[in-house]
LUMDOTI-406579 format. One record per residue: x, y, z of N, C-alpha, C in turn; residue in three letters. Coordinates in steps of 0.05 Angstrom, whole numbers, plus 5000, padded with zeros to 4 digits. Example, Ala and Ser with C-alpha at 12.3 -4.5 7.8 and 13.67 -1.06 7.14 Angstrom:
REM residues 2
526448865156524649105156526449345156ALA
525749555142527349795143525850015157SER
***
This chain:
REM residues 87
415744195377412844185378411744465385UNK
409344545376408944785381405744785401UNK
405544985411404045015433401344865419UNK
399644865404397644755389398144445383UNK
399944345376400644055379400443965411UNK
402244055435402243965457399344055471UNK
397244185459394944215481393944005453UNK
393743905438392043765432392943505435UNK
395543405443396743145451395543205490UNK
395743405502395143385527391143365526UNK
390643415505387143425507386043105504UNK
388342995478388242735473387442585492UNK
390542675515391442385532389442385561UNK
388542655567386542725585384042665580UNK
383042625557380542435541380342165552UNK
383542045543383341805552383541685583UNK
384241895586385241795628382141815634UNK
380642045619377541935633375541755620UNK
376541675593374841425589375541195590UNK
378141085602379340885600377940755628UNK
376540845646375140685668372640565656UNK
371140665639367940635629368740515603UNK
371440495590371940255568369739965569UNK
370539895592368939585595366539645604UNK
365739805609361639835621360539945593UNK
361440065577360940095545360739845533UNK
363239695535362839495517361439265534UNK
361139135556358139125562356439075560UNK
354639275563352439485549352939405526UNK
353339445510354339385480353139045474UNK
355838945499354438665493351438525502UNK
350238685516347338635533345738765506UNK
346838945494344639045474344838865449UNK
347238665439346638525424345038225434UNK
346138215456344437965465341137995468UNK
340538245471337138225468336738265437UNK
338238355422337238445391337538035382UNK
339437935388339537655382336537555398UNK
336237545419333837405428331137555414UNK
331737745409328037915389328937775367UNK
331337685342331637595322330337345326UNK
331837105337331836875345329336805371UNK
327836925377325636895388322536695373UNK
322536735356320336605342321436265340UNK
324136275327325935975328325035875359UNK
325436045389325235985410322635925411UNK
321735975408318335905409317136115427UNK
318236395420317236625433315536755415UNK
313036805421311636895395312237245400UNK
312737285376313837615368312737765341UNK
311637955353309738045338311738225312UNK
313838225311316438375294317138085273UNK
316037885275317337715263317937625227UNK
315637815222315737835193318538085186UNK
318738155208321038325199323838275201UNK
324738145231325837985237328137765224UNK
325437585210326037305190328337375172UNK
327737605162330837705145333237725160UNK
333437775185336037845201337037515201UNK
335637345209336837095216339637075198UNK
339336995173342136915155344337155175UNK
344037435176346337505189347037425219UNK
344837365236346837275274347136975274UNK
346236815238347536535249350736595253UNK
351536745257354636785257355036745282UNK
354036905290354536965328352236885348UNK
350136575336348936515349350336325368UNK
353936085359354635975376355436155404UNK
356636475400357336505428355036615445UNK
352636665424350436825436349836555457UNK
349136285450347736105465349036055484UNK
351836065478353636035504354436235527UNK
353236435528353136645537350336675561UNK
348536535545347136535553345736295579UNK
348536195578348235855595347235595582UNK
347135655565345835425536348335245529UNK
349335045539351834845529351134815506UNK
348434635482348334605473346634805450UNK
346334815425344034955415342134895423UNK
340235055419337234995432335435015396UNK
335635045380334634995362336034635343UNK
334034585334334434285318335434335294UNK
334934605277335834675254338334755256UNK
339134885275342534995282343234835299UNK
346234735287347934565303350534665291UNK
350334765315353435055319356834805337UNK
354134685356356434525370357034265362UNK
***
């Protein structure tokens, strides 16, 4: 190995020794930021009136995917909409 391979395998592994604590507060965050983009999508369904909703209405077909773990996430056993029945 030559000196240029081992500082960039030592730059690698020293990258990771300092992001491997903030791995899970990233992802997270991550998940807190999809759970509010799900509740601005699915807000009007809730009976939250949202002034984005004409824009919105197109997203639905994509988070019926991930509305069963969104509701359950959220302390919701069952769906809370009549049109989705996830459980």
């Amino acid at each position: 190995m030559s000196l240029r391979d081992k500082l960039a395998r030592f730059s690698t592994e020293l990258q990771e020794y300092y992001a491997a604590p903030y791995r899970a507060v990233f992802a997270k965050a991550q998940q807190q930021e999809d759970d509010l983009f799900m509740l601005l999508v699915m807000s009007e369904a809730l009976g939250i009136p949202n002034p984005a909703s004409f824009y919105t209405l197109e997203l639905l077909p994509i988070v019926y995917e991930d509305f069963h773990a969104w509701h359950r996430r959220m302390g919701m056993a069952n769906s809370p909409l009549e049109n989705i029945q996830c459980c």
